[in-house]
C-alpha beads as a LAMMPS data file, in Angstrom:
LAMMPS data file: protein, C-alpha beads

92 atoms
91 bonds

1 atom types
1 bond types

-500.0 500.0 xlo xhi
-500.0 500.0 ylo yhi
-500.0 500.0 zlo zhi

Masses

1 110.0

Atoms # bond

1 1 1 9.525 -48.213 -377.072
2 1 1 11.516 -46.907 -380.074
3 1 1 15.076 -45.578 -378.925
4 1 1 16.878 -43.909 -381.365
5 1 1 18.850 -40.548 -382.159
6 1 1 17.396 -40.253 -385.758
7 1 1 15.469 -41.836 -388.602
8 1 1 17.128 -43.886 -391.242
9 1 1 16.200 -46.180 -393.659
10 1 1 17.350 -50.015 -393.752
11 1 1 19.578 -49.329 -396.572
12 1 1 21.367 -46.293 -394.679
13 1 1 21.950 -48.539 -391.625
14 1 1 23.370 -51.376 -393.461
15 1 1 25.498 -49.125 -395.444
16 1 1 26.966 -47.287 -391.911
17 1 1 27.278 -50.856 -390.476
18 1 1 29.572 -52.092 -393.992
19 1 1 31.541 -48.860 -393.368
20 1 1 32.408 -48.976 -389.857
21 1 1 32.690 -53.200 -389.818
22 1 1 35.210 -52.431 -392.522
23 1 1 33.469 -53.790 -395.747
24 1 1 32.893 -57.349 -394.172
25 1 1 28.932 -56.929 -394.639
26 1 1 27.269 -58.355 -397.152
27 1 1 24.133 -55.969 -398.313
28 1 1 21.283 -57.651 -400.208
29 1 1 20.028 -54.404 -402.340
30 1 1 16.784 -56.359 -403.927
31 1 1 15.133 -56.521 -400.622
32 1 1 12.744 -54.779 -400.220
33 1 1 11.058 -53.384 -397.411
34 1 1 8.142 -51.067 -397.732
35 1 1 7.615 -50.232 -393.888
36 1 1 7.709 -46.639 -392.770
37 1 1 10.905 -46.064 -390.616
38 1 1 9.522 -42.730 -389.152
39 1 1 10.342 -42.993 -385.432
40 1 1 9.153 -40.911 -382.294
41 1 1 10.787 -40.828 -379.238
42 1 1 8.514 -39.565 -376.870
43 1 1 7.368 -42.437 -375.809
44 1 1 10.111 -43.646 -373.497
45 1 1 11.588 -39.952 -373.296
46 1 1 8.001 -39.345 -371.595
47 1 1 7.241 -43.026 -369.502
48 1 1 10.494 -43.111 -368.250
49 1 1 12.456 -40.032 -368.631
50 1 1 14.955 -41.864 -371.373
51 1 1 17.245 -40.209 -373.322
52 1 1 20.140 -41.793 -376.063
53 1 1 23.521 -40.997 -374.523
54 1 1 25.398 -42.074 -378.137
55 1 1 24.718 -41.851 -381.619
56 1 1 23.924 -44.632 -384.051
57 1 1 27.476 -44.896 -385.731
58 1 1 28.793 -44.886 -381.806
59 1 1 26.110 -47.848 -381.299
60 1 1 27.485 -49.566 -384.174
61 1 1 30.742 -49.462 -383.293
62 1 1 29.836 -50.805 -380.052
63 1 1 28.303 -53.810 -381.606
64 1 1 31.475 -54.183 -383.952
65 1 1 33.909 -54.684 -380.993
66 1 1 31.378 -56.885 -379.208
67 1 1 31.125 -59.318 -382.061
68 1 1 34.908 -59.512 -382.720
69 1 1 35.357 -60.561 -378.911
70 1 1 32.972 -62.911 -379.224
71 1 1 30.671 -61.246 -376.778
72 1 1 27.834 -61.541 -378.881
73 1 1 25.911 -65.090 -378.568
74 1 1 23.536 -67.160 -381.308
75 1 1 22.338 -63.714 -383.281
76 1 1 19.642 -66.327 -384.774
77 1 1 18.117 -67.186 -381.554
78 1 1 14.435 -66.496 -381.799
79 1 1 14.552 -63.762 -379.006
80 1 1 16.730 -61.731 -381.392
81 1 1 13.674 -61.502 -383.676
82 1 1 10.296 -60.082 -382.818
83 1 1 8.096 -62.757 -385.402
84 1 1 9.970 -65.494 -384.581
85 1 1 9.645 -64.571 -381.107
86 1 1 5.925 -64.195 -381.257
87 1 1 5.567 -67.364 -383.112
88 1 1 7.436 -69.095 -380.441
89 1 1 5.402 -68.086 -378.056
90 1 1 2.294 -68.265 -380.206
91 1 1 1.026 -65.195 -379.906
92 1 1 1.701 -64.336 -383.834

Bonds

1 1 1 2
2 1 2 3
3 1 3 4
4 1 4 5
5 1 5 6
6 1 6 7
7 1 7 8
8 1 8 9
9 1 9 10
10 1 10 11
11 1 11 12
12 1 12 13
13 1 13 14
14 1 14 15
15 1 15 16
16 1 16 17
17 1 17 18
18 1 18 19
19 1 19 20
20 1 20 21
21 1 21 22
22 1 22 23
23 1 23 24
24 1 24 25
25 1 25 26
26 1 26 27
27 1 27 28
28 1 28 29
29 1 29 30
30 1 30 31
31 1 31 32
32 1 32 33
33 1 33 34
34 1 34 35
35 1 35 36
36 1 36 37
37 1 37 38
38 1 38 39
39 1 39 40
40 1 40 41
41 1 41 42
42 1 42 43
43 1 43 44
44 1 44 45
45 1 45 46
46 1 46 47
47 1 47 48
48 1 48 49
49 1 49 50
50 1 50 51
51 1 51 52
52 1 52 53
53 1 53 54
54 1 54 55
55 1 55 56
56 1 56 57
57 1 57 58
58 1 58 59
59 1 59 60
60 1 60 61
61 1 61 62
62 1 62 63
63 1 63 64
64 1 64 65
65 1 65 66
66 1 66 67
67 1 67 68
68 1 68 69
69 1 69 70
70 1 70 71
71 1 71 72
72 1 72 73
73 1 73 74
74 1 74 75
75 1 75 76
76 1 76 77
77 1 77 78
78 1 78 79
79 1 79 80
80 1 80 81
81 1 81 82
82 1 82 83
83 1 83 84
84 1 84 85
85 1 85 86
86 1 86 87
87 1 87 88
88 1 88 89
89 1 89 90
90 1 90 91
91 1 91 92
């Protein structure tokens, strides 16, 4: 399902995440990513009757605190990454 409040590009996100994290994010601007970030809710609005209760800045700033209390384990554990989870599991 996609959950979301709105659209935005990888470049926007990172750019609200360096904000709110306080500048401590390093951006790598010659990446490029091609993919289509238009997302649709409906999905999970419709199968389970899902709705966002925060924004994404509010998300962000969730993920901030979590990180700085150490709440947040291995972030490059395979499960945190849909190829490398499919490859694990060798379904890719």
């Amino acid at each position: 399902f996609n959950v979301s409040t709105e659209n935005a590009t990888v470049l926007s996100l990172a750019r609200r995440v360096q904000a709110i994290a306080g500048g401590r994010v390093e951006i790598d601007t010659n990446a490029v990513d091609a993919r289509s970030y238009r997302l649709n809710t409906d999905k999970i609005q419709q199968a389970l009757n899902f709705e966002t209760s925060c924004t994404v800045d509010e998300a962000i700033e969730d993920l901030v605190i979590a990180f700085k209390a150490g709440r947040v384990p291995d972030v490059t554990d395979p499960k945190y990454y849909n190829v490398r989870q499919l490859q694990a599991c060798h379904i890719s």
